[in-house]
N, C-alpha and C positions, 0 to 999 in steps of 0.2 A: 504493500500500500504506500511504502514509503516512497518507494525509487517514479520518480515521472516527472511533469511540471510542478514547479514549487519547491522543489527541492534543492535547496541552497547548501554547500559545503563552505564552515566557517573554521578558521583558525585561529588560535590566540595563543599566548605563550602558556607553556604547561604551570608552569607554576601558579597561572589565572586561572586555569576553567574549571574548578571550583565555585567560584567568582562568578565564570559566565553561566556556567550550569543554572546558579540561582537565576540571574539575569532571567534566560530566556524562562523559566517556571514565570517569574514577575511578570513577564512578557506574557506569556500565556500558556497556565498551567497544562492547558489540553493539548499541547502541541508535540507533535512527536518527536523523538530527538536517538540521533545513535552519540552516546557520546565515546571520547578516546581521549581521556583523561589525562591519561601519562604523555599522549602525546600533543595535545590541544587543538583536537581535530574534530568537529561536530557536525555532524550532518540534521539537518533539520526541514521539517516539509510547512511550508510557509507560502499561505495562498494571497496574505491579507499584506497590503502597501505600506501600513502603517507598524504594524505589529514587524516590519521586514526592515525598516527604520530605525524604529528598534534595537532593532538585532544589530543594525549596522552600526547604529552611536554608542551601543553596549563596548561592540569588538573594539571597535576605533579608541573610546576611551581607557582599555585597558593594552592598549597597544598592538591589537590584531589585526589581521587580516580584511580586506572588503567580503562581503559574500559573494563565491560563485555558485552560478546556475547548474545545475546537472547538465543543460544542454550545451554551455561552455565546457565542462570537460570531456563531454564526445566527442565536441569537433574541436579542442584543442590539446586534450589529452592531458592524462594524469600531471603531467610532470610539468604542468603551466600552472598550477598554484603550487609547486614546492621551491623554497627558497633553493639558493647556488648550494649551499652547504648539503641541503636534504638531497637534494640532485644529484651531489656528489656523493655521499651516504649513498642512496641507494642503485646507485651507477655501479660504486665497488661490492656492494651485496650481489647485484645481479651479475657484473661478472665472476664474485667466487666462483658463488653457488650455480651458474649456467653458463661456464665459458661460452660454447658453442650456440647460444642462444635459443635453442631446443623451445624452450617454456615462455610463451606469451612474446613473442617475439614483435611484438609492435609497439608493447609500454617502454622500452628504451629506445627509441627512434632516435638519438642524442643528435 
C-alpha cells in the first residue's frame, strides 16, 4: 500500500530521526512510515501538500534532506539521493561483495 504516488523518501542525520520520527507522528499520527533509524532514512506515503510541508521544514530544520518522490528514484535511480560519501560506501560494498556485477547490475551505473 505503501510503494506508488505519495511516496516520498526523506533523510536526516541518524542521530535526529528520533526527533523526526516524532515530527512526522505531530505531522500526522495516521501516516504511514518505514522508518531506518540507524541510518536516517524514512520513507513515508504523503498524499496531502501541507502535511508534505511539513515534512519538508521538519527535515530542513534538523538539517536533512529535501523529500524525494518515488517517481524520482525510478527515473533517476537509487544512488541520486545518496551523499559522495554513501556512494562511495556503497560503491566498495558492491564491488566486494559482487566483483563481477552478477547481482542487480543496474543500481551501480556509477
Amino acid at each position: 500500500k505503501i510503494v506508488g504516488p505519495g511516496l516520498y523518501t526523506i533523510t536526516v542525520p541518524p542521530a535526529s530521526s528520533g526527533i523526526f520520527l516524532e515530527k512526522i507522528h505531530f505531522i500526522s499520527p495516521e501516516m504511514p512510515v518505514i522508518a531506518h533509524l540507524k541510518t536516517g532514512r524514512f520513507h513515508v506515503k504523503c498524499l496531502d501538500i501541507k502535511q508534505l510541508a511539513g515534512l519538508t521544514e521538519s527535515s530542513a530544520a534538523i538539517g536533512g534532506k529535501h523529500p524525494r518522490e518515488w517517481n524520482y528514484l525510478q527515473t533517476k535511480g537509487l544512488t541520486s539521493v545518496l551523499t559522495d560519501a554513501e556512494r562511495s560506501v556503497v560503491k566498495s560494498l558492491k564491488e566486494d561483495m559482487d566483483p563481477a556485477g552478477t547481482f542487480n547490475p543496474h543500481i551501480c551505473a556509477w
